[in-house]
TORKOL-4160 file (C-alpha; in steps of 0.2 Angstrom, whole numbers, padded with zeros to 4 digits, m for minus):
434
<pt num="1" X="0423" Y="0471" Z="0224"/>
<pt num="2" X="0420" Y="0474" Z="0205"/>
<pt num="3" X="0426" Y="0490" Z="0196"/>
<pt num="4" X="0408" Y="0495" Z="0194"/>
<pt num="5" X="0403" Y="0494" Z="0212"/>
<pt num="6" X="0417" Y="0501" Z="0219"/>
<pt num="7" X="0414" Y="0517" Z="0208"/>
<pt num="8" X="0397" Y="0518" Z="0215"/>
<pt num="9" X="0403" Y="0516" Z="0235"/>
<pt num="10" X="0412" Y="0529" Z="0230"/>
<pt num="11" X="0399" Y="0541" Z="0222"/>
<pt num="12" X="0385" Y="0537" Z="0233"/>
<pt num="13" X="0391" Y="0547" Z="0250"/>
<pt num="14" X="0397" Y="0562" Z="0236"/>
<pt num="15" X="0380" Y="0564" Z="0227"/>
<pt num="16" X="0369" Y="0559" Z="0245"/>
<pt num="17" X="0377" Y="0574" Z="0254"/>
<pt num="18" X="0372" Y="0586" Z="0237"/>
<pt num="19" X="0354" Y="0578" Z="0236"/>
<pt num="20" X="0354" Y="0581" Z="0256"/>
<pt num="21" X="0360" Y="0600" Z="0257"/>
<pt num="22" X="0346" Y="0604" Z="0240"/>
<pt num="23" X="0335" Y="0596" Z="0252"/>
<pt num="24" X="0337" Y="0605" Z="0268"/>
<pt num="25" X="0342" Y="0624" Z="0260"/>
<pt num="26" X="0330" Y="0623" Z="0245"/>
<pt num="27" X="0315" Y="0613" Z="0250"/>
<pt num="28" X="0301" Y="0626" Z="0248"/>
<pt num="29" X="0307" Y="0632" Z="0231"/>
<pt num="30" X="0292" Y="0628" Z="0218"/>
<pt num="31" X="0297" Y="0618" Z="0203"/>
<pt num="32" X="0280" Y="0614" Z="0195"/>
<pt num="33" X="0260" Y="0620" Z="0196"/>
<pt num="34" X="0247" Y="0608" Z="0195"/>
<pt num="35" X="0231" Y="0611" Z="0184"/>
<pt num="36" X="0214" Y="0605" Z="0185"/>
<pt num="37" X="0217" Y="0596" Z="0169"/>
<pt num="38" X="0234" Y="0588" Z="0174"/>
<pt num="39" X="0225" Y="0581" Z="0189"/>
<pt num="40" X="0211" Y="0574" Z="0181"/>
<pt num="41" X="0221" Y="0570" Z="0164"/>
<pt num="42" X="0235" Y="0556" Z="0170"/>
<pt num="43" X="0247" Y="0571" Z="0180"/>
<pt num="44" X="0253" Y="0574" Z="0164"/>
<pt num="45" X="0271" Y="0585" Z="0162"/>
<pt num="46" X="0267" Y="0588" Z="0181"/>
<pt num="47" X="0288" Y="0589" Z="0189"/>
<pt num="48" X="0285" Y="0580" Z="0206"/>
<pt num="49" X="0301" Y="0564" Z="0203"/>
<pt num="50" X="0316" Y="0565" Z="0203"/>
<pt num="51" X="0325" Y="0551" Z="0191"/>
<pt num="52" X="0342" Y="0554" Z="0188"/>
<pt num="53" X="0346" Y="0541" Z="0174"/>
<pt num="54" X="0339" Y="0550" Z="0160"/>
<pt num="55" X="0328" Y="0565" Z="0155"/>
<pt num="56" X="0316" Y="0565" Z="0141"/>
<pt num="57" X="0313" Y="0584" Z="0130"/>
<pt num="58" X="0300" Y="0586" Z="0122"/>
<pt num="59" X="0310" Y="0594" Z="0105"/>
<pt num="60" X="0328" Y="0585" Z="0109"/>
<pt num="61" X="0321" Y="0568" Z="0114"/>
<pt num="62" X="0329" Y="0557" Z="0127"/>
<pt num="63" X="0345" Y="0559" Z="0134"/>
<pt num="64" X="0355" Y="0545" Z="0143"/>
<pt num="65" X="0364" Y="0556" Z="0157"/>
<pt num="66" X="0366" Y="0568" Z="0147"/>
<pt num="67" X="0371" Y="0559" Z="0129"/>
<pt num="68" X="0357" Y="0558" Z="0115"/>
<pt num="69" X="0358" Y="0539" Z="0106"/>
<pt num="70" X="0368" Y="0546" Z="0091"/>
<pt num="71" X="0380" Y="0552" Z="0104"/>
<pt num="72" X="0382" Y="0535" Z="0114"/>
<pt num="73" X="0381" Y="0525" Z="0099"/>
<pt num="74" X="0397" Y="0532" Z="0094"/>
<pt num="75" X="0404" Y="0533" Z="0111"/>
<pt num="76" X="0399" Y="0518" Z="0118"/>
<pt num="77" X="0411" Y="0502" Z="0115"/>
<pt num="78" X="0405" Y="0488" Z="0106"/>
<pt num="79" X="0405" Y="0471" Z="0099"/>
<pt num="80" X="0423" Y="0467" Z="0088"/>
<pt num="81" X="0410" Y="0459" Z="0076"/>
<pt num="82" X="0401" Y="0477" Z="0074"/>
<pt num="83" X="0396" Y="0492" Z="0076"/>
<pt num="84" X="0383" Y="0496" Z="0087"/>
<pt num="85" X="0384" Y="0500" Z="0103"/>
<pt num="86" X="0384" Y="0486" Z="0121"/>
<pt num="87" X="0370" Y="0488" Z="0134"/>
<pt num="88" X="0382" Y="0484" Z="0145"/>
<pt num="89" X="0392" Y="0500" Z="0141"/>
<pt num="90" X="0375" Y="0511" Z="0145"/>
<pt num="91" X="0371" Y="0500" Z="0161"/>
<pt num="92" X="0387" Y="0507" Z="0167"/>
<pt num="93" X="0383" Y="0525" Z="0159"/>
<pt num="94" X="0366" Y="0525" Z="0170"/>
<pt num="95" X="0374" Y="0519" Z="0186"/>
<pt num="96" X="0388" Y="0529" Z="0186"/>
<pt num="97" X="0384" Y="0545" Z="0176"/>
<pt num="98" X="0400" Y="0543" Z="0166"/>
<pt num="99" X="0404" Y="0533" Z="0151"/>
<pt num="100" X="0413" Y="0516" Z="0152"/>
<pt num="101" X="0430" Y="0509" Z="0145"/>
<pt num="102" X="0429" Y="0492" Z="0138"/>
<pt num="103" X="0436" Y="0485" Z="0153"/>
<pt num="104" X="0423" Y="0492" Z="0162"/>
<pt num="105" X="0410" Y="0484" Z="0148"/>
<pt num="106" X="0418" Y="0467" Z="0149"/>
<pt num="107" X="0419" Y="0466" Z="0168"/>
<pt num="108" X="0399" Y="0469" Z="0168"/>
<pt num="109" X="0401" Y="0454" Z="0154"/>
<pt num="110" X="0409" Y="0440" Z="0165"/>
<pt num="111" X="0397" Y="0448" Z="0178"/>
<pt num="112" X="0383" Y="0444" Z="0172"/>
<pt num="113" X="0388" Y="0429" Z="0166"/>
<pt num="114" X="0395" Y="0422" Z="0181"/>
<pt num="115" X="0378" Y="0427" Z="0188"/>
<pt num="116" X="0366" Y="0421" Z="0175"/>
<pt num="117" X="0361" Y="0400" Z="0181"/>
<pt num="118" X="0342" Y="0403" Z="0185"/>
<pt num="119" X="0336" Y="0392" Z="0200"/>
<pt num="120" X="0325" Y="0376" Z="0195"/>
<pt num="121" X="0308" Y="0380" Z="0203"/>
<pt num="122" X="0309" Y="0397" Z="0192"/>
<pt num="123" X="0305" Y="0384" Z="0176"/>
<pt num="124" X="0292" Y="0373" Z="0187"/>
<pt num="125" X="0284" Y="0389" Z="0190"/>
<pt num="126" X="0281" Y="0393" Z="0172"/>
<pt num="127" X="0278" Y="0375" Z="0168"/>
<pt num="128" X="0264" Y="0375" Z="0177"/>
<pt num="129" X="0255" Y="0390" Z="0165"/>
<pt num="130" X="0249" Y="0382" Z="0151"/>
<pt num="131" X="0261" Y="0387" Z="0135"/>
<pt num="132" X="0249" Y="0398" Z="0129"/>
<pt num="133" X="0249" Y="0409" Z="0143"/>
<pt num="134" X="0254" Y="0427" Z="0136"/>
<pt num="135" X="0274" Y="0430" Z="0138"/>
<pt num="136" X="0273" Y="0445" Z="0147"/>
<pt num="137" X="0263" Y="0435" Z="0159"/>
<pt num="138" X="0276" Y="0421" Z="0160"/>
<pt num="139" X="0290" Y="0436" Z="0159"/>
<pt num="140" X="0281" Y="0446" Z="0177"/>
<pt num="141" X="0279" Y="0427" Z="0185"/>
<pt num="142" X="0295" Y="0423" Z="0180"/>
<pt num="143" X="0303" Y="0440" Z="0191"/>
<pt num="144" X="0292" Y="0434" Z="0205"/>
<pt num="145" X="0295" Y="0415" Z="0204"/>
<pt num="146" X="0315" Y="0424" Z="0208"/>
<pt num="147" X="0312" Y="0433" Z="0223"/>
<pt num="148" X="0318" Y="0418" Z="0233"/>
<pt num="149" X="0336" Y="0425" Z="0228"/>
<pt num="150" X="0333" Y="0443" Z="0236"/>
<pt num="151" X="0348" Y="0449" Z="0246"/>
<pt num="152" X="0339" Y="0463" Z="0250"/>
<pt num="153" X="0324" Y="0456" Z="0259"/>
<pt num="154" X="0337" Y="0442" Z="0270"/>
<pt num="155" X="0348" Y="0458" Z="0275"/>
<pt num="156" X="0333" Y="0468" Z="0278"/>
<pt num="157" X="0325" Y="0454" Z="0289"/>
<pt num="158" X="0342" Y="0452" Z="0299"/>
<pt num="159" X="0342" Y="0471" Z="0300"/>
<pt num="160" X="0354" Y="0484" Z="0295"/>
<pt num="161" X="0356" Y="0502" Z="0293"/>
<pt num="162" X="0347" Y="0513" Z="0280"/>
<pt num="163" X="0365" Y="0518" Z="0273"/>
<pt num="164" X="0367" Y="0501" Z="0269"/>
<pt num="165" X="0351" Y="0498" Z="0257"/>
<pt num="166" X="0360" Y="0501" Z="0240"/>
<pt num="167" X="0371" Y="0486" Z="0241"/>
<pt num="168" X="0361" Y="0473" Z="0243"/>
<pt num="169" X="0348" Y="0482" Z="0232"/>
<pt num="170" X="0364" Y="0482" Z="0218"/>
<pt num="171" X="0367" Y="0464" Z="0220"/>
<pt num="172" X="0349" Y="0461" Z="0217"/>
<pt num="173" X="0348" Y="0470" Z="0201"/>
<pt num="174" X="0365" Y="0462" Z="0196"/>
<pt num="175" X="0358" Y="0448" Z="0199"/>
<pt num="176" X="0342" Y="0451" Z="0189"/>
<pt num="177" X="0349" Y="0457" Z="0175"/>
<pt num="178" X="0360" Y="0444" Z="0173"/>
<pt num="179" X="0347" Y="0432" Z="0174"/>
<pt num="180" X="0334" Y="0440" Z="0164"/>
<pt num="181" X="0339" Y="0433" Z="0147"/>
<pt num="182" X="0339" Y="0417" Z="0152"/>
<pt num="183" X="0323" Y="0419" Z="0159"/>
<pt num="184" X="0316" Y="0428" Z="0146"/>
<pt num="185" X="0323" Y="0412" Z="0132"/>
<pt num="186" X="0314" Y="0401" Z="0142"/>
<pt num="187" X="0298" Y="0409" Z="0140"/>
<pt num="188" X="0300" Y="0411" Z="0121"/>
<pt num="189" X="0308" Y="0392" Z="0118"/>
<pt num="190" X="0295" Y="0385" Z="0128"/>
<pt num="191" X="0279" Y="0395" Z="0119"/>
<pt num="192" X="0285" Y="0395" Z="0101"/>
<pt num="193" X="0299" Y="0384" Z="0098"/>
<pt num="194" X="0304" Y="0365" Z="0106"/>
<pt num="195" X="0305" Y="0369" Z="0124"/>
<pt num="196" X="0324" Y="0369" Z="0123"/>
<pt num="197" X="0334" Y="0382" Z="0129"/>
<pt num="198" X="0354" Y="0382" Z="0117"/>
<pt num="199" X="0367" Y="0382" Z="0131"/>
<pt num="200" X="0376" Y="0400" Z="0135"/>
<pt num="201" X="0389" Y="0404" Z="0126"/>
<pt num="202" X="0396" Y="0415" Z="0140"/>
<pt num="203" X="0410" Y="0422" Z="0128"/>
<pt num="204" X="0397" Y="0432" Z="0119"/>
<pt num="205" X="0392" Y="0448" Z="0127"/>
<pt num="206" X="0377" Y="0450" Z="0137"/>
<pt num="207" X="0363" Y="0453" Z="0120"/>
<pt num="208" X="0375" Y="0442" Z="0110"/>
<pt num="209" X="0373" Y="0427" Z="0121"/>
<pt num="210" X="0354" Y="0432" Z="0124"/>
<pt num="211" X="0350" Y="0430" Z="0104"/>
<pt num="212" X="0361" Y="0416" Z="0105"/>
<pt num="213" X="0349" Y="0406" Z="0120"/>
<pt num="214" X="0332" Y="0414" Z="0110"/>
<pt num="215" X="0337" Y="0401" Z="0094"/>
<pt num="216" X="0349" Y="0415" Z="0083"/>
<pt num="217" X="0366" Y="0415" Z="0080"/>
<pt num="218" X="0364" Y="0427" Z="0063"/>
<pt num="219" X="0378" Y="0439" Z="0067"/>
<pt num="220" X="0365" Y="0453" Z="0062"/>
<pt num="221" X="0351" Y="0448" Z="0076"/>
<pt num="222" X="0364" Y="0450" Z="0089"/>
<pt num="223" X="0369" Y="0466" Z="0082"/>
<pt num="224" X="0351" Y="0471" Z="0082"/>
<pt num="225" X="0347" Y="0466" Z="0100"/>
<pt num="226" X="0364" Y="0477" Z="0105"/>
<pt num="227" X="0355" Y="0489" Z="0096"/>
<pt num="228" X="0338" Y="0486" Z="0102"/>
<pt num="229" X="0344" Y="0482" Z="0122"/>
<pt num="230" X="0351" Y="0499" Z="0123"/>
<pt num="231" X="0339" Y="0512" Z="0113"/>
<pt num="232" X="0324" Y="0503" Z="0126"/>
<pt num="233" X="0332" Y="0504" Z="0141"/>
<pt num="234" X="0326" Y="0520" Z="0150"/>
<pt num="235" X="0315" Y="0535" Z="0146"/>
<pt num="236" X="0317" Y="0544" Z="0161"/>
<pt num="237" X="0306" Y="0542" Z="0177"/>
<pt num="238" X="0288" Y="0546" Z="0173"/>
<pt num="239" X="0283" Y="0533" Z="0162"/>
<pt num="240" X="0273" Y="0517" Z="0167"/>
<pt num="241" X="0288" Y="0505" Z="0170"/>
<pt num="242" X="0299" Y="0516" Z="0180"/>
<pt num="243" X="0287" Y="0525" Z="0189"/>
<pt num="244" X="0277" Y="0509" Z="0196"/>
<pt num="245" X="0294" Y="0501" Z="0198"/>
<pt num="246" X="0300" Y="0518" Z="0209"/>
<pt num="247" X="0282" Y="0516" Z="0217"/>
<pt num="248" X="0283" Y="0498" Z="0222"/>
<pt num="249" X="0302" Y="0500" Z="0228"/>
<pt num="250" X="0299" Y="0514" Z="0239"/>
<pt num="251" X="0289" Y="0503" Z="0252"/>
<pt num="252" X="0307" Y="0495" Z="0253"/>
<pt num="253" X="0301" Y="0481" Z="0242"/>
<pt num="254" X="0316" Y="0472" Z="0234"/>
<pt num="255" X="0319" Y="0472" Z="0215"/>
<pt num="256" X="0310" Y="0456" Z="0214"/>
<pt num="257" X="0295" Y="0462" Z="0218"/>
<pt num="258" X="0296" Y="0481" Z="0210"/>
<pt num="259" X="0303" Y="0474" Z="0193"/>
<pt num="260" X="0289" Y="0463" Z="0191"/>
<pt num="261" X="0275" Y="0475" Z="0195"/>
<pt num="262" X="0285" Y="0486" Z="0181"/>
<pt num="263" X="0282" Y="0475" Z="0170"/>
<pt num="264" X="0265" Y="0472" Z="0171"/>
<pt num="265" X="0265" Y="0490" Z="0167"/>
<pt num="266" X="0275" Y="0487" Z="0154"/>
<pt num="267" X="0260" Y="0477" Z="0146"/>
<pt num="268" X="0248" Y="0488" Z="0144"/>
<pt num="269" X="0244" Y="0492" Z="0126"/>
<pt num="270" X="0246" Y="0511" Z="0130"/>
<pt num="271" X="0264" Y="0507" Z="0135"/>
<pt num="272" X="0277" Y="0493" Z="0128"/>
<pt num="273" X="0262" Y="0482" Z="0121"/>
<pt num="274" X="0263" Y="0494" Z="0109"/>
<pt num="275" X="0274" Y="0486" Z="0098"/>
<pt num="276" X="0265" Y="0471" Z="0093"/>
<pt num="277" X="0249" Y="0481" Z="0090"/>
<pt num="278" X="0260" Y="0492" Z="0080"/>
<pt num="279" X="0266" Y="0478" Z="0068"/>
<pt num="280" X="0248" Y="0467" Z="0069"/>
<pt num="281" X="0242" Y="0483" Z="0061"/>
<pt num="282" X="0255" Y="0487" Z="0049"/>
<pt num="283" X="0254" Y="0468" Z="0042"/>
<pt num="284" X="0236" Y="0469" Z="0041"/>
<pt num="285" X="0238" Y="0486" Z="0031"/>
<pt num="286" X="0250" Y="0476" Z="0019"/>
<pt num="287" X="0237" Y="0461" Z="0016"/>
<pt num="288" X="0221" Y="0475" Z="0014"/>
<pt num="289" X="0233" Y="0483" Z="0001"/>
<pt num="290" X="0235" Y="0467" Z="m0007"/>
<pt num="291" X="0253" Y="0460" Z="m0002"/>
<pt num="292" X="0269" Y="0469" Z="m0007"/>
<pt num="293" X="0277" Y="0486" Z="m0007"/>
<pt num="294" X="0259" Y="0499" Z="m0010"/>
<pt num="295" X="0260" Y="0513" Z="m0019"/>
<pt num="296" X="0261" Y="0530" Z="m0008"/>
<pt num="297" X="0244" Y="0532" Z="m0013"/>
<pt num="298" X="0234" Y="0519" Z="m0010"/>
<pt num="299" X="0246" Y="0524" Z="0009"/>
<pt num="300" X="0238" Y="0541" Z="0010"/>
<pt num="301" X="0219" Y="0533" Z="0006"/>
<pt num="302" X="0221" Y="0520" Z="0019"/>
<pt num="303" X="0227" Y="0530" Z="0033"/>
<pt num="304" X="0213" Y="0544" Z="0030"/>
<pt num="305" X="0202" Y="0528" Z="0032"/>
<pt num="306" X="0209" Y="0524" Z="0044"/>
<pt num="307" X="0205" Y="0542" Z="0054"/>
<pt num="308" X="0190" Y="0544" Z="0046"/>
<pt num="309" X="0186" Y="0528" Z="0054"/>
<pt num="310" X="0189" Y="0534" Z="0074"/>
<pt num="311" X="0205" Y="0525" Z="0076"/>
<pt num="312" X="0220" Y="0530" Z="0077"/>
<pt num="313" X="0237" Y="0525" Z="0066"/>
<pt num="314" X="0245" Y="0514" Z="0080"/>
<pt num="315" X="0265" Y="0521" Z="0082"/>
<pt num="316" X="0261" Y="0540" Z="0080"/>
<pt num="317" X="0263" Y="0551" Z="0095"/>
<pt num="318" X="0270" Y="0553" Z="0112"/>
<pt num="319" X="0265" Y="0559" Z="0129"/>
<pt num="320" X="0281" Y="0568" Z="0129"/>
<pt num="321" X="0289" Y="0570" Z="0113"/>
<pt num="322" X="0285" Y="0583" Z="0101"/>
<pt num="323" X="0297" Y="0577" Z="0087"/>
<pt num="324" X="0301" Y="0559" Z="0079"/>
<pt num="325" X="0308" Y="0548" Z="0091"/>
<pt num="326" X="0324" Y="0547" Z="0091"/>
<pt num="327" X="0324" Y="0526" Z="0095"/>
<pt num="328" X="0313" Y="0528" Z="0080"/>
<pt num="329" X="0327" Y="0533" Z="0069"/>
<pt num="330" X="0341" Y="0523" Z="0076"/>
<pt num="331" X="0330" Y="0509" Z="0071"/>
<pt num="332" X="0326" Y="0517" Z="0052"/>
<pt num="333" X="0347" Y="0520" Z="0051"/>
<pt num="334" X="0349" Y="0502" Z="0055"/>
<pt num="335" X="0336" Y="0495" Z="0042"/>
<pt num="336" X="0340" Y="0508" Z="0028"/>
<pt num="337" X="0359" Y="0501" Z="0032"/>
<pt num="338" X="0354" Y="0483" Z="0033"/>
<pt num="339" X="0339" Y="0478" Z="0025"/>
<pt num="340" X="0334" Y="0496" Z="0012"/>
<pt num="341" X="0323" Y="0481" Z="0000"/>
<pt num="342" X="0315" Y="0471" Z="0015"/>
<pt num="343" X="0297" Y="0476" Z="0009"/>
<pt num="344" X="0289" Y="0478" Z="0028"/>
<pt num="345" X="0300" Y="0490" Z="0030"/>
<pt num="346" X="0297" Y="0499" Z="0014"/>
<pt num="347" X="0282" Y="0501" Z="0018"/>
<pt num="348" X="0284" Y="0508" Z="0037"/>
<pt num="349" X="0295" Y="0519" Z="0028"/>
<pt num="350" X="0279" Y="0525" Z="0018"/>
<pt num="351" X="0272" Y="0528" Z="0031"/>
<pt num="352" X="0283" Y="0539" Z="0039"/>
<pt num="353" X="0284" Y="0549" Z="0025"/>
<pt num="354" X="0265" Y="0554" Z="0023"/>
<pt num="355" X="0258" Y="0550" Z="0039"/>
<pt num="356" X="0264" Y="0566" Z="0049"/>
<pt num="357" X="0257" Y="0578" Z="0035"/>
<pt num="358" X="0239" Y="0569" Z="0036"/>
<pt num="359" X="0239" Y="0569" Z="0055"/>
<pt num="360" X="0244" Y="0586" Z="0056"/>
<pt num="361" X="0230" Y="0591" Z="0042"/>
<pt num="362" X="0218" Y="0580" Z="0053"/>
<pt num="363" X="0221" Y="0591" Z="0065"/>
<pt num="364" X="0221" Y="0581" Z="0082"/>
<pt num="365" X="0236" Y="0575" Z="0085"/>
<pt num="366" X="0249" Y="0584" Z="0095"/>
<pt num="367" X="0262" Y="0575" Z="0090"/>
<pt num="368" X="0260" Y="0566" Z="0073"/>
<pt num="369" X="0278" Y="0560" Z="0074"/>
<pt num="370" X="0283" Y="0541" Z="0074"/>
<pt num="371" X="0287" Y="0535" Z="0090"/>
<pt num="372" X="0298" Y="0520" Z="0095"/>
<pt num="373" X="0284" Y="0506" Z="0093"/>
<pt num="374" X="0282" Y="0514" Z="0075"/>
<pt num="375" X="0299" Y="0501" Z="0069"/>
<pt num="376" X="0304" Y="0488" Z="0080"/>
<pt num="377" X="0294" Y="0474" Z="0076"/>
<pt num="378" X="0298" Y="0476" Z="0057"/>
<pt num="379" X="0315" Y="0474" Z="0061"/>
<pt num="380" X="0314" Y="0457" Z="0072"/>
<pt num="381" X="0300" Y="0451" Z="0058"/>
<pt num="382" X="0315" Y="0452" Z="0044"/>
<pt num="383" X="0326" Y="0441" Z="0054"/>
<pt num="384" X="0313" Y="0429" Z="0057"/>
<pt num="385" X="0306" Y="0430" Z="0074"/>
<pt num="386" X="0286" Y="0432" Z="0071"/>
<pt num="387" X="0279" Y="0430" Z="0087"/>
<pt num="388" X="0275" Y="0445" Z="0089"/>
<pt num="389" X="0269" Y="0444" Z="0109"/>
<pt num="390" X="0286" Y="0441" Z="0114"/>
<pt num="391" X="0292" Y="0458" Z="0108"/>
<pt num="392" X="0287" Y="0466" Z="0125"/>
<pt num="393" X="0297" Y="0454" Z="0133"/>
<pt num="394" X="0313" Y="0460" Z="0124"/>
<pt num="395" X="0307" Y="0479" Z="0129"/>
<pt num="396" X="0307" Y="0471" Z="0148"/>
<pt num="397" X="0324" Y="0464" Z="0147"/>
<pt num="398" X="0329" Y="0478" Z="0140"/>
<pt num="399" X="0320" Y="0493" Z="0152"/>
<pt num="400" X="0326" Y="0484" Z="0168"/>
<pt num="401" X="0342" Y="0493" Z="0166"/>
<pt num="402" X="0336" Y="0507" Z="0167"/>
<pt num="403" X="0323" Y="0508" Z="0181"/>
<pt num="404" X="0334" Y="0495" Z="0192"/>
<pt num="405" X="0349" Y="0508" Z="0190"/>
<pt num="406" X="0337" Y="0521" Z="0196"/>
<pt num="407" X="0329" Y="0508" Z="0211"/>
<pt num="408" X="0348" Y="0509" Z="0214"/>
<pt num="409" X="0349" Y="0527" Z="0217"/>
<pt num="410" X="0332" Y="0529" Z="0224"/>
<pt num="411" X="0339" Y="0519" Z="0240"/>
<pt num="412" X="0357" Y="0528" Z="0239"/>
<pt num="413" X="0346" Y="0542" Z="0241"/>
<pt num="414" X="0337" Y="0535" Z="0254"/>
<pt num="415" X="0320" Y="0542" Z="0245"/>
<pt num="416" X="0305" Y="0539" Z="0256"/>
<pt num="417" X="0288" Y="0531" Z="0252"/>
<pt num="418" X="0280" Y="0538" Z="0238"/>
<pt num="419" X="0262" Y="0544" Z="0246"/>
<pt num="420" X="0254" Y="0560" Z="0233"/>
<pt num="421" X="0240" Y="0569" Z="0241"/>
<pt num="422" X="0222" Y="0565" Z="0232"/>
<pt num="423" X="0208" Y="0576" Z="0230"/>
<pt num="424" X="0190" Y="0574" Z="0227"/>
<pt num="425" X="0179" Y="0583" Z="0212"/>
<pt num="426" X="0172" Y="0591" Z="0225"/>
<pt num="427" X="0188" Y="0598" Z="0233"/>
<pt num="428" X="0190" Y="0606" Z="0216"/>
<pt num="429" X="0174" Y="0614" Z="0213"/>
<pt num="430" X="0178" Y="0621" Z="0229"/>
<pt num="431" X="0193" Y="0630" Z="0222"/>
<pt num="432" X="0185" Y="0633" Z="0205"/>
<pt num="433" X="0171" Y="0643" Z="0215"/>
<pt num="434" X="0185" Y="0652" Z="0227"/>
């Protein structure tokens, strides 16, 4: 048994038996009220999850088990090429609550290494969309076409006991993750580029090796997908991702199947779609403007137009946040430290230094701070990957860490079917009236 999974046999029946006695002795104790506006409005900041991987505050931002992402990126171990921080290193921080040694790190590597070979029929599935299918698309189909691997669904069909539905649900998600980037370079090398996958280099670590299979061995791209696979990976339970994946797990169906229907949350352009809007916009800002590095401006005019217009300026605010992201500014840190003349990012940085000031004096936005959306596609643009309908795929292998470390949980837990009461209009105008 790896280090990792004998940590967790061991924290399992610990943590269980607290979640069970908060259960039993302070079950009636309210923790949240609902509003007519919160029911109608999307259950917005309504407290009725639990998801222990990750908490999101509105004026701290998000916290990994506790660490904010300057905290982790210095704690976290990482590559001896550089400096920021391994997703490996936070998979093991999410799973276990405590933070890893690098031998704990390079176990998960040979893990998922060791793990990675996709079956055949998972290409022939995807072969058979036409290339131009979206990749998010391919990337959902892709999750499914792997279901055939579940260890959870054989155990489950030969039967075993409740207590025992984290381990195979573990393997699944090492599994998973292990295969995800291989998965994921399949899709991009087959849509963009020549079809042809480079062989692993299973020496690298897990994002190093998965720049590697996408077509880049600049030293800098793996350090920016370290970067980038970590600050994506969770955002605590509520969002689309992790709460359809929690949904779709709770009716005991495998990772397989609740990963996939995460990521086709995922694709909306109201949640990690986001990013290629972002950039689409940003580009065709820079072309309006006439090419180059605007003045600040000719900045403030377009983005009045831009209000003034009905729209919105795509990477400004947050359901949650009430501050600037803080995956927004471990992105800004990395450009101003490796690319401060790269002229896209000049310009984002504009924008984030006049936009909150005319969203704030526009007056209807709550939160006129950049969020994570606002920067990453600049940053994979500069090293040359321009596709960008693929950068939701990168969010996806990066996210399932997080929500399959919570799917984890959820059946350590043993957590139930999710099943919320509805009402009708009518119900409320019932209430309204009393």
């Amino acid at each position: 048994m790896s280090m990792l999974k004998q940590k967790l046999a061991e924290k399992i029946p610990v943590f269980a038996s607290e979640v069970n006695d908060i259960r039993k002795n302070h079950g009636d104790k309210v923790i949240s009220e609902v509003t007519v506006s919160q029911a109608y409005g999307g259950m917005r900041s309504i407290k009725c999850m639990v998801t222990e991987t990750s908490a999101l505050d509105p004026n701290e931002g998000i916290r990994f088990r506790g660490y904010t992402i300057p905290d982790l990126q210095k704690a976290l171990p990482h590559a001896a090429e550089g400096a920021e921080p391994l997703p490996e290193g936070l998979f093991y921080l999410l799973l276990t609550g405590e933070l890893p040694t690098e031998e704990n790190v390079k176990e998960i590597s040979a893990e998922w290494a060791k793990r990675s070979k996709m079956p055949d029929h998972v290409t022939k599935v995807l072969d058979a969309m036409p290339k131009t299918t979206h990749p998010m698309t391919q990337f959902a189909a892709g999750i499914l076409a792997l279901q055939t691997e579940s260890i959870f669904a054989e155990k489950y069909r030969e039967g075993m006991s409740k207590n025992e539905y984290w381990d195979p649900t573990y393997e699944d998600t090492m599994n998973l993750l292990a295969r995800l980037p291989s998965l994921a370079a399949y899709i991009y090398r087959r849509s963009y580029k020549d079809g042809v996958v480079p062989a692993a280099k299973p020496e690298l670590d897990w994002a190093g090796n998965f720049a590697h299979m996408l077509g880049y061995d600049d030293k800098m791209f793996r350090e920016l997908m370290r970067l980038y696979l970590t600050i994506h990976a969770d955002h605590e339970g509520g969002n689309v991702s992790a709460h359809t994946t929690h949904l779709v797990g709770s009716a005991l169906s495998d990772a397989y199947y609740s990963l996939s229907a995460g990521m086709d949350g995922l694709a909306g352009p109201l949640h990690g779609l986001a990013n290629q809007e972002v950039l689409r916009w940003i580009i065709e800002l820079q072309q309006k403007l006439g090419g180059g590095v605007p003045s600040k401006d000719q900045i403030v005019k377009a983005l009045w137009d831009t209000l003034n217009s009905g729209q919105v300026v795509p990477g400004y605010g947050h359901a949650v946040l009430r501050k600037t992201d803080p995956r927004y500014m471990a992105q800004r840190e990395f450009a101003l430290k490796h690319l401060p003349k790269d002229e896209l990012f000049q310009v984002v940085s504009m924008i984030y230094e006049v936009a909150p000031d005319i969203l704030m004096e526009h007056g209807k936005a709550k939160n006129p701070w950049p969020n994570v959306d606002a920067h990453s596609g600049v940053l994979l643009v500069h090293y040359g990957m321009h596709e960008y309908d693929f950068y939701t795929v990168l969010f996806g292998v990066s996210r399932a860490m997080g929500v399959l470390a919570s799917l984890i949980w959820d059946r350590a837990l043993g957590l139930p079917l999710e099943r919320p009461k509805s009402v009708t209009t009518e119900y409320i105008k019932s209430v309204i009236n009393k």
